[in-house]
Biopython code that builds the backbone (N, CA, C, O; Angstrom):
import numpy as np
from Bio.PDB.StructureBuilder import StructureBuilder

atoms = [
    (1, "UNK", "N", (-13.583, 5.933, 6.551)),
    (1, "UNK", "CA", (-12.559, 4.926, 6.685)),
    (1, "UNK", "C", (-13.157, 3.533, 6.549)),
    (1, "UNK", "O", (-12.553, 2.577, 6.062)),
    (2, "UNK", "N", (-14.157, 3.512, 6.931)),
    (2, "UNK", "CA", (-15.382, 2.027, 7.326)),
    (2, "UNK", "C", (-15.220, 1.580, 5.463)),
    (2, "UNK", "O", (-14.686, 0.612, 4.921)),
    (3, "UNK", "N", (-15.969, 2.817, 4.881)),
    (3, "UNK", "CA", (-16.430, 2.304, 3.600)),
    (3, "UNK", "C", (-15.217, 2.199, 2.854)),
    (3, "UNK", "O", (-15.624, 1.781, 1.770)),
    (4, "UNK", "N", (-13.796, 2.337, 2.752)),
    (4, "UNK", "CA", (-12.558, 1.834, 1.775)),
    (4, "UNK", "C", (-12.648, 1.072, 2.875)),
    (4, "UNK", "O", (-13.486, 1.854, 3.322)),
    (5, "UNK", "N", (-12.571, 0.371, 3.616)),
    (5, "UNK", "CA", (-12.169, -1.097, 4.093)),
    (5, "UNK", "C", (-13.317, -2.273, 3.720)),
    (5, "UNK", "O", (-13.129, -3.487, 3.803)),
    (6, "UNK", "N", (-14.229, -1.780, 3.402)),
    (6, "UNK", "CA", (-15.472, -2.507, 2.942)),
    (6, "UNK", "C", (-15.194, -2.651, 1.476)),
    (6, "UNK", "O", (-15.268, -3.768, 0.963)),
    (7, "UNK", "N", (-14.795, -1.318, 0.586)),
    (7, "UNK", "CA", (-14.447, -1.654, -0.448)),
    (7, "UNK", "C", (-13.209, -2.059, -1.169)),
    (7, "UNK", "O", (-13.126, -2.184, -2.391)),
    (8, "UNK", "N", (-12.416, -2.220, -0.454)),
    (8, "UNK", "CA", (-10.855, -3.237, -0.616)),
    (8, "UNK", "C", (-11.450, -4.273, -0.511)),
    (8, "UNK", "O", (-11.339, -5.018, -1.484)),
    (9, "UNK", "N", (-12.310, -4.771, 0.655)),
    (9, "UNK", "CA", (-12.463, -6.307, 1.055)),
    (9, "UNK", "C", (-13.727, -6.819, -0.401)),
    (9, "UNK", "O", (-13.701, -8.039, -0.565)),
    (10, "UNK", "N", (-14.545, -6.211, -1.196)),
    (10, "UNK", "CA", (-15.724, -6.368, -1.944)),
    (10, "UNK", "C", (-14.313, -6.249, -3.365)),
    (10, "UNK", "O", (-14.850, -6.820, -4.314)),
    (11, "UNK", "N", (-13.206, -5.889, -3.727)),
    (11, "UNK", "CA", (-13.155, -5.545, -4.929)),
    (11, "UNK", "C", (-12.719, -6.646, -5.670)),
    (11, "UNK", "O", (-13.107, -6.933, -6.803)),
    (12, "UNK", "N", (-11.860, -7.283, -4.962)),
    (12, "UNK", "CA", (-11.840, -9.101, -5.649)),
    (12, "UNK", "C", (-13.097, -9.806, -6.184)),
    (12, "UNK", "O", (-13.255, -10.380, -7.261)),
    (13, "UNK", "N", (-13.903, -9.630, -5.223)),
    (13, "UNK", "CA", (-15.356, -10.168, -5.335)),
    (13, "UNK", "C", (-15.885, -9.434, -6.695)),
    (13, "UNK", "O", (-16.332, -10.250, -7.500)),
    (14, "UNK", "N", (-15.926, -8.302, -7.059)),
    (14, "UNK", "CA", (-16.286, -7.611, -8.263)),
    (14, "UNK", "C", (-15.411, -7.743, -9.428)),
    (14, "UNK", "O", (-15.762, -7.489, -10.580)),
    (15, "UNK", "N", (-14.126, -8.199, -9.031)),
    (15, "UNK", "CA", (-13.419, -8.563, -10.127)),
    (15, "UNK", "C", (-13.720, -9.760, -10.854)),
    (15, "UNK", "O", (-13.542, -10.013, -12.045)),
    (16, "UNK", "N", (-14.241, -10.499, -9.867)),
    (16, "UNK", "CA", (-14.304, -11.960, -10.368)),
    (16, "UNK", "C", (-15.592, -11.779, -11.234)),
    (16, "UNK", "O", (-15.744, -12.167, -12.393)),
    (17, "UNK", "N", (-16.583, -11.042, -10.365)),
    (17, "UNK", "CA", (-18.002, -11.212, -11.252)),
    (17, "UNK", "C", (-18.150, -10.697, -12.626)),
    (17, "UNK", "O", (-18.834, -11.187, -13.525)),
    (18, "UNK", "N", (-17.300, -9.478, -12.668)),
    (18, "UNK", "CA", (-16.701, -8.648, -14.276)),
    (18, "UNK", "C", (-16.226, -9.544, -14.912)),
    (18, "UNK", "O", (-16.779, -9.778, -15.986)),
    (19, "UNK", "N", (-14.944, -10.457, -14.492)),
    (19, "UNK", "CA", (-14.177, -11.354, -15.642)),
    (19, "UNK", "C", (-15.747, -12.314, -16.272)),
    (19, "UNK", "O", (-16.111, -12.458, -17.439)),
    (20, "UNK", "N", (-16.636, -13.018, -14.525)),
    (20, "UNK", "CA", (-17.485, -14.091, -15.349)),
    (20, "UNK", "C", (-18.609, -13.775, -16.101)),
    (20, "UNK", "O", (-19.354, -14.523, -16.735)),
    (21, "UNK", "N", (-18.646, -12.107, -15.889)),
    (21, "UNK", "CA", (-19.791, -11.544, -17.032)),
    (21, "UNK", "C", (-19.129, -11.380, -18.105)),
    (21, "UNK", "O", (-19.702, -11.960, -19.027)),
    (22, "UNK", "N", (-18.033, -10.778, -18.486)),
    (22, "UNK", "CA", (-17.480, -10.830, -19.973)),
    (22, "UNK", "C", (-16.878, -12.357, -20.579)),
    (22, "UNK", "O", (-17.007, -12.650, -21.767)),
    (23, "UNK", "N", (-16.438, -12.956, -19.923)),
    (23, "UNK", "CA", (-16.297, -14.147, -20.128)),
    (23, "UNK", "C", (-17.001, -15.377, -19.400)),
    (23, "UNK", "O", (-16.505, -15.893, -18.398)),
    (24, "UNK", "N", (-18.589, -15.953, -20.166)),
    (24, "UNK", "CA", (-19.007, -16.345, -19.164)),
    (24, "UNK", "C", (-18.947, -17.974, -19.554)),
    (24, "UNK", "O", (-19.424, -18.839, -18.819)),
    (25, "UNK", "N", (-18.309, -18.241, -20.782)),
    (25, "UNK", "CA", (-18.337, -19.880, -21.105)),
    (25, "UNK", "C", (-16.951, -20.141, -21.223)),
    (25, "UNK", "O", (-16.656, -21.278, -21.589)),
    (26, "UNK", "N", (-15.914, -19.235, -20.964)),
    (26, "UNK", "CA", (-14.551, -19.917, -21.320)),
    (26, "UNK", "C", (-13.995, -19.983, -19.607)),
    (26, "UNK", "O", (-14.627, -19.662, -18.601)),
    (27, "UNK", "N", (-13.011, -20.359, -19.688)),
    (27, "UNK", "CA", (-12.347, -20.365, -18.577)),
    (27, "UNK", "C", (-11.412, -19.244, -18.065)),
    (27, "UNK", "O", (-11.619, -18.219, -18.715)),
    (28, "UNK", "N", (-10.489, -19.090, -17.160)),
    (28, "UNK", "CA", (-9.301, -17.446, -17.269)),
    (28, "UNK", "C", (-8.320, -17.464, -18.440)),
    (28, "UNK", "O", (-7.924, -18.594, -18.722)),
    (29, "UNK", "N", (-7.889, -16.568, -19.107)),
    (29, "UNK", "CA", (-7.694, -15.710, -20.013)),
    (29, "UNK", "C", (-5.585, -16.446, -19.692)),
    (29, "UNK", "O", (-4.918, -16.742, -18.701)),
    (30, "UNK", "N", (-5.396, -16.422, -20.921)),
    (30, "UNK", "CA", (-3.993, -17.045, -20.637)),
    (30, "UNK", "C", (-2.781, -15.851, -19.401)),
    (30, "UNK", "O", (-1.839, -16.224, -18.702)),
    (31, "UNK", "N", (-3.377, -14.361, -19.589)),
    (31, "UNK", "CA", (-2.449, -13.467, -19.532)),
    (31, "UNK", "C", (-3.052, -13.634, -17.763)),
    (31, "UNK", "O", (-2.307, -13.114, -16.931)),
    (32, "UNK", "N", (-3.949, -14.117, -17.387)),
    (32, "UNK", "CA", (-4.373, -13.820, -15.827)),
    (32, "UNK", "C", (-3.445, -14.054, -14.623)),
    (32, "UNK", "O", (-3.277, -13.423, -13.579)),
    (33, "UNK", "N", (-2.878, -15.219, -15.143)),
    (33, "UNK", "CA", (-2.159, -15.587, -13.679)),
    (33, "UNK", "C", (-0.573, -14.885, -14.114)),
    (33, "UNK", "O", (0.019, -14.359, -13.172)),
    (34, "UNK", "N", (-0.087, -14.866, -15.069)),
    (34, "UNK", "CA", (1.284, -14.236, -15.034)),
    (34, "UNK", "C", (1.099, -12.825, -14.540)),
    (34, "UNK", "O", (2.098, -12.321, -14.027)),
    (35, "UNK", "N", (0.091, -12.152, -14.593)),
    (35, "UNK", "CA", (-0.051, -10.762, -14.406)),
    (35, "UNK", "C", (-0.572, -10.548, -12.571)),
    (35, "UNK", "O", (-0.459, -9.557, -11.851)),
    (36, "UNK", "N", (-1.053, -11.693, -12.321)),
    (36, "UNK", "CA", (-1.356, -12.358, -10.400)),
    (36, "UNK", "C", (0.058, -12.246, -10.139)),
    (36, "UNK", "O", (0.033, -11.202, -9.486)),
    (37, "UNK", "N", (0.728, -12.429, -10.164)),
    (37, "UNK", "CA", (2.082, -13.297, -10.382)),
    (37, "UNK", "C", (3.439, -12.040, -10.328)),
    (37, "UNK", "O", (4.456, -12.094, -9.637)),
    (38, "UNK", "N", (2.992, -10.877, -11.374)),
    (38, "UNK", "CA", (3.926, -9.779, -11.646)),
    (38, "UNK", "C", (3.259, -8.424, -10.505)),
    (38, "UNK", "O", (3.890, -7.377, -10.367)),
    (39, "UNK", "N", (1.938, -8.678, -9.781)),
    (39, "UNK", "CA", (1.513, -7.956, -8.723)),
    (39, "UNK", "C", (1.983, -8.589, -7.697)),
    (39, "UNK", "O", (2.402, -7.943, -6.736)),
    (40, "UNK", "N", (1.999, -9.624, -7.701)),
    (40, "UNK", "CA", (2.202, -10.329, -6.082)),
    (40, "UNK", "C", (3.692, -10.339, -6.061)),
    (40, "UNK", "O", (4.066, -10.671, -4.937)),
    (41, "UNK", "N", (4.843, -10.068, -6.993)),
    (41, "UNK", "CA", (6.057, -10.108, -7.050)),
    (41, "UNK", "C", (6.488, -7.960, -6.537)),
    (41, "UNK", "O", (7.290, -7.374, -5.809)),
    (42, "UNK", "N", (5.232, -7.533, -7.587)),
    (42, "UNK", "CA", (5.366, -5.913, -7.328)),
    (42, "UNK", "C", (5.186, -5.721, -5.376)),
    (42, "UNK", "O", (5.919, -5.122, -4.589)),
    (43, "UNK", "N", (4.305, -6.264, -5.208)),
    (43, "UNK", "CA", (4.003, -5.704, -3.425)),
    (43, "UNK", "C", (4.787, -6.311, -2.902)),
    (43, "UNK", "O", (4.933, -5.529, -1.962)),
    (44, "UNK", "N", (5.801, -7.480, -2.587)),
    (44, "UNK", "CA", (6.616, -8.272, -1.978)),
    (44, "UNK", "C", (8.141, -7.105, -2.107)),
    (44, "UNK", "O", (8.857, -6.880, -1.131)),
    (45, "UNK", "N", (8.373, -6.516, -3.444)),
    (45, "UNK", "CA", (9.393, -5.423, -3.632)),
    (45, "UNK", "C", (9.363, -4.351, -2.764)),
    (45, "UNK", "O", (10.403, -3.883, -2.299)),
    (46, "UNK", "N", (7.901, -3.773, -2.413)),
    (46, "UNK", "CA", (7.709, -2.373, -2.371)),
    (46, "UNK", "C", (7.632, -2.981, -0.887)),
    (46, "UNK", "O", (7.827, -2.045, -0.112)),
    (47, "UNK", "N", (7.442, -4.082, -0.241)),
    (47, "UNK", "CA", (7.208, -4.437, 1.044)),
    (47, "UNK", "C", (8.799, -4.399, 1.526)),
    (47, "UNK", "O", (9.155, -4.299, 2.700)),
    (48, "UNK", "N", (9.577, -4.487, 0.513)),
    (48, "UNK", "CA", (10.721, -4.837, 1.409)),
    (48, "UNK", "C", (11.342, -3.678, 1.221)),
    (48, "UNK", "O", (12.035, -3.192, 2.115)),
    (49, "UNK", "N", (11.126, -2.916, -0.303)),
    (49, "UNK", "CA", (11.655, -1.219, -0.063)),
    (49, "UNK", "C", (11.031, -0.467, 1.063)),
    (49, "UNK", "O", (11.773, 0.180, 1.801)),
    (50, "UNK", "N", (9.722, -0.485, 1.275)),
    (50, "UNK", "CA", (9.920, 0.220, 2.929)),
    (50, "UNK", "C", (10.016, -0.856, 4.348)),
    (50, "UNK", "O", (9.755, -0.585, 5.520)),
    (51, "UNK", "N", (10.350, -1.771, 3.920)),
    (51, "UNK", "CA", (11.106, -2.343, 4.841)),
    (51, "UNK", "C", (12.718, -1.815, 5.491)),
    (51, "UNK", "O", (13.055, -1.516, 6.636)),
    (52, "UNK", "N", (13.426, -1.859, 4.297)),
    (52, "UNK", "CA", (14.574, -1.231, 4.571)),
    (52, "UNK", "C", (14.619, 0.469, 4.095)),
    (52, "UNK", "O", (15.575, 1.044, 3.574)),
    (53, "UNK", "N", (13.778, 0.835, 4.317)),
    (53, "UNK", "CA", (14.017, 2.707, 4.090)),
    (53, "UNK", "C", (14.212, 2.653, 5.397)),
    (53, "UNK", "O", (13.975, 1.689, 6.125)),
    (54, "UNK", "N", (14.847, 4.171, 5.841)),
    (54, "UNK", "CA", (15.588, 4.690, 6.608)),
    (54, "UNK", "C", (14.457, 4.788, 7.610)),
    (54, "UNK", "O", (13.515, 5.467, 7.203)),
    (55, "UNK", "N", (14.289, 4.144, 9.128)),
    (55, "UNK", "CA", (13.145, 4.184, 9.833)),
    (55, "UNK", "C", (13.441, 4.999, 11.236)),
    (55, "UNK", "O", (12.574, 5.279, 12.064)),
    (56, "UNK", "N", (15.024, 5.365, 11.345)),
    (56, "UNK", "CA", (15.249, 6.159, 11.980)),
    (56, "UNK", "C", (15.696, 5.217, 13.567)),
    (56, "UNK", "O", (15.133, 4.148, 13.801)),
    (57, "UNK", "N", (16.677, 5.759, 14.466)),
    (57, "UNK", "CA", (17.202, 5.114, 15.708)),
    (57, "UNK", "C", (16.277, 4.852, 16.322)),
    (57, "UNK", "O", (15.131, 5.293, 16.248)),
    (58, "UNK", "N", (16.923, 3.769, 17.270)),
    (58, "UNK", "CA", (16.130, 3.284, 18.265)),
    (58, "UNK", "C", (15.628, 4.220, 19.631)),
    (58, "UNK", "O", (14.586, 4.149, 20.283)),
    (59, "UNK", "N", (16.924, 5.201, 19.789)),
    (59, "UNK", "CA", (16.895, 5.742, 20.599)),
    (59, "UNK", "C", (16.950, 7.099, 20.553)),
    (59, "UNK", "O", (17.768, 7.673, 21.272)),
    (60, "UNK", "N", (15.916, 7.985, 19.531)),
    (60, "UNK", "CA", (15.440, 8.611, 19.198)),
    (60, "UNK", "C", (13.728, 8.708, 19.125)),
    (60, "UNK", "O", (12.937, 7.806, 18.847)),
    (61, "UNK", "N", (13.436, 10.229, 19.499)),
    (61, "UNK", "CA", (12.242, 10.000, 19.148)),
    (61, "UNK", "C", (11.491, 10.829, 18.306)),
    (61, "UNK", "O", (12.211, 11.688, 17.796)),
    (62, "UNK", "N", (10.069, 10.914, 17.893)),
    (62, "UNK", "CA", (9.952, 12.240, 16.635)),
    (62, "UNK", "C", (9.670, 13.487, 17.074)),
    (62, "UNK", "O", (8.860, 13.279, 17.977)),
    (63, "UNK", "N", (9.830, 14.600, 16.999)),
    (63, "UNK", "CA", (9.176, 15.665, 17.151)),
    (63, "UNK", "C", (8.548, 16.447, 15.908)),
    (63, "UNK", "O", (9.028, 16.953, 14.893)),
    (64, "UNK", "N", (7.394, 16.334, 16.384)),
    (64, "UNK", "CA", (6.655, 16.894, 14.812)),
    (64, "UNK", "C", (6.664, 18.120, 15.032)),
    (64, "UNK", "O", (7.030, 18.635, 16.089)),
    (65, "UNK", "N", (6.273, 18.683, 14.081)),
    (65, "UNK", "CA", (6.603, 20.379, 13.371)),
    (65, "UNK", "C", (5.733, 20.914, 13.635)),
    (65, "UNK", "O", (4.589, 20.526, 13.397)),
    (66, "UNK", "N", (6.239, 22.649, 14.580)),
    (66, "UNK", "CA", (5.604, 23.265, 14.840)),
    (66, "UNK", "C", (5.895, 24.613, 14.378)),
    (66, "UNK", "O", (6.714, 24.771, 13.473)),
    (67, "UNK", "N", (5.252, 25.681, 14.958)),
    (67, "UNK", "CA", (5.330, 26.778, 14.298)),
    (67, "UNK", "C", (6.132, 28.144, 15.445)),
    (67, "UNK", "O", (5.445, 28.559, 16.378)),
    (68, "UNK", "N", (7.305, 28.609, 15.271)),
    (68, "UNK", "CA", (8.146, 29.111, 16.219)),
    (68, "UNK", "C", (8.428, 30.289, 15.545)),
    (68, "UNK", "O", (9.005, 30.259, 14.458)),
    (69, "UNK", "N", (8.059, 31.392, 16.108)),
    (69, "UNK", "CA", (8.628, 32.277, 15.333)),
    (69, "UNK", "C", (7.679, 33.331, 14.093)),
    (69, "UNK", "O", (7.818, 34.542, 13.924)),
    (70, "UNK", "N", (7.135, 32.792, 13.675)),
    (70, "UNK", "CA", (6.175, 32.666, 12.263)),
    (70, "UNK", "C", (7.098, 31.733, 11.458)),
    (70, "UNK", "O", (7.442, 31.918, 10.290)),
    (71, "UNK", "N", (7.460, 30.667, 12.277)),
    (71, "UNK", "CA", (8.463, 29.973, 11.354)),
    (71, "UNK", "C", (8.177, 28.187, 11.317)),
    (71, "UNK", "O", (8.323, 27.454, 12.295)),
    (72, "UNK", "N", (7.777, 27.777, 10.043)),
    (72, "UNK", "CA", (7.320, 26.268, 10.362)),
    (72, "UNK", "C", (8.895, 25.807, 10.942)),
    (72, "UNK", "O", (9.874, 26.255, 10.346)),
    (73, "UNK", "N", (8.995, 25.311, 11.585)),
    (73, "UNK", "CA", (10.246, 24.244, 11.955)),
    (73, "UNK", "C", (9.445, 22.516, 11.727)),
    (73, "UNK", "O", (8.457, 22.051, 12.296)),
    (74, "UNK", "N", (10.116, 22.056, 10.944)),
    (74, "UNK", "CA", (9.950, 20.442, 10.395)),
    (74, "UNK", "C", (9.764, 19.685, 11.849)),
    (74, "UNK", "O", (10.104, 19.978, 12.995)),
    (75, "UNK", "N", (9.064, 18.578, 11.259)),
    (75, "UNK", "CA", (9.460, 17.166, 12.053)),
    (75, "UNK", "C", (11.042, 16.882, 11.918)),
    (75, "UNK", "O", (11.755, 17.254, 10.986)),
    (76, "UNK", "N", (11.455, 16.103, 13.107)),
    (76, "UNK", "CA", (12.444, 16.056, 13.268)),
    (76, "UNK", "C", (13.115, 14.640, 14.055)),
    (76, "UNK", "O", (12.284, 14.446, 14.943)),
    (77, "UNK", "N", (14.071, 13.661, 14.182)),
    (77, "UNK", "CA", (14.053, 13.158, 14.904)),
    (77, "UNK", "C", (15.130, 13.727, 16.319)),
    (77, "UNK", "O", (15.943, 14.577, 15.956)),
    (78, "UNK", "N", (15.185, 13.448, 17.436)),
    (78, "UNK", "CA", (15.751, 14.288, 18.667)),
    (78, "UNK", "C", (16.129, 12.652, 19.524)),
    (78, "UNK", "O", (15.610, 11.536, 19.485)),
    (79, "UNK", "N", (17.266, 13.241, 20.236)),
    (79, "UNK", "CA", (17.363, 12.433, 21.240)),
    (79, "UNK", "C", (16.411, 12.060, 22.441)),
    (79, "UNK", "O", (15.793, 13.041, 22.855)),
    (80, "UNK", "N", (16.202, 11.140, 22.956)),
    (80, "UNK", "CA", (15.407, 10.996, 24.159)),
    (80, "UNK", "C", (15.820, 11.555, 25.215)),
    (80, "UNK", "O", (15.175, 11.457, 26.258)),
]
sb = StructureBuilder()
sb.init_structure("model")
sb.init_model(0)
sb.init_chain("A")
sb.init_seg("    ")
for serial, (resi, resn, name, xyz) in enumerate(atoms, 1):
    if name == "N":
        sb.init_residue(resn, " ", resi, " ")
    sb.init_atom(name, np.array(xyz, "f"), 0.0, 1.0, " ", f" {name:<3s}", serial, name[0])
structure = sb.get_structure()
């Protein structure tokens, strides 16, 4: 778990050093920031689609799935 949080936080950092090794005398590339721009618009969507997905009552709680029977029975939500 340590090392993907180390490497999320390092991959910007490697992005940048890739763009300034292939491009090391020009400046960013015309297509860079519209495409910053069409990600940072993509996660703001998907932030607010599970924002509003179905997160279930307040006054409910989960019961996860067990095995009854020889029978999986699902997670579930149940009254309190």
């Amino acid at each position: 778990m340590r090392l993907i949080e180390i490497l999320l936080f390092l991959s910007p950092f490697a992005a940048f050093a890739v763009l300034r090794l292939v491009l090391p005398e020009r400046g960013l590339p015309a297509w860079v920031l519209p495409a910053f721009g069409a990600a940072v618009v993509a996660i703001v969507a998907m932030l607010l689609v599970y924002w509003s997905s179905e997160s279930g009552d307040g006054n409910q709680t989960y019961v996860p799935a067990r095995i009854e029977d020889g029978r999986v029975i699902p997670g579930h939500a149940a009254p309190r």
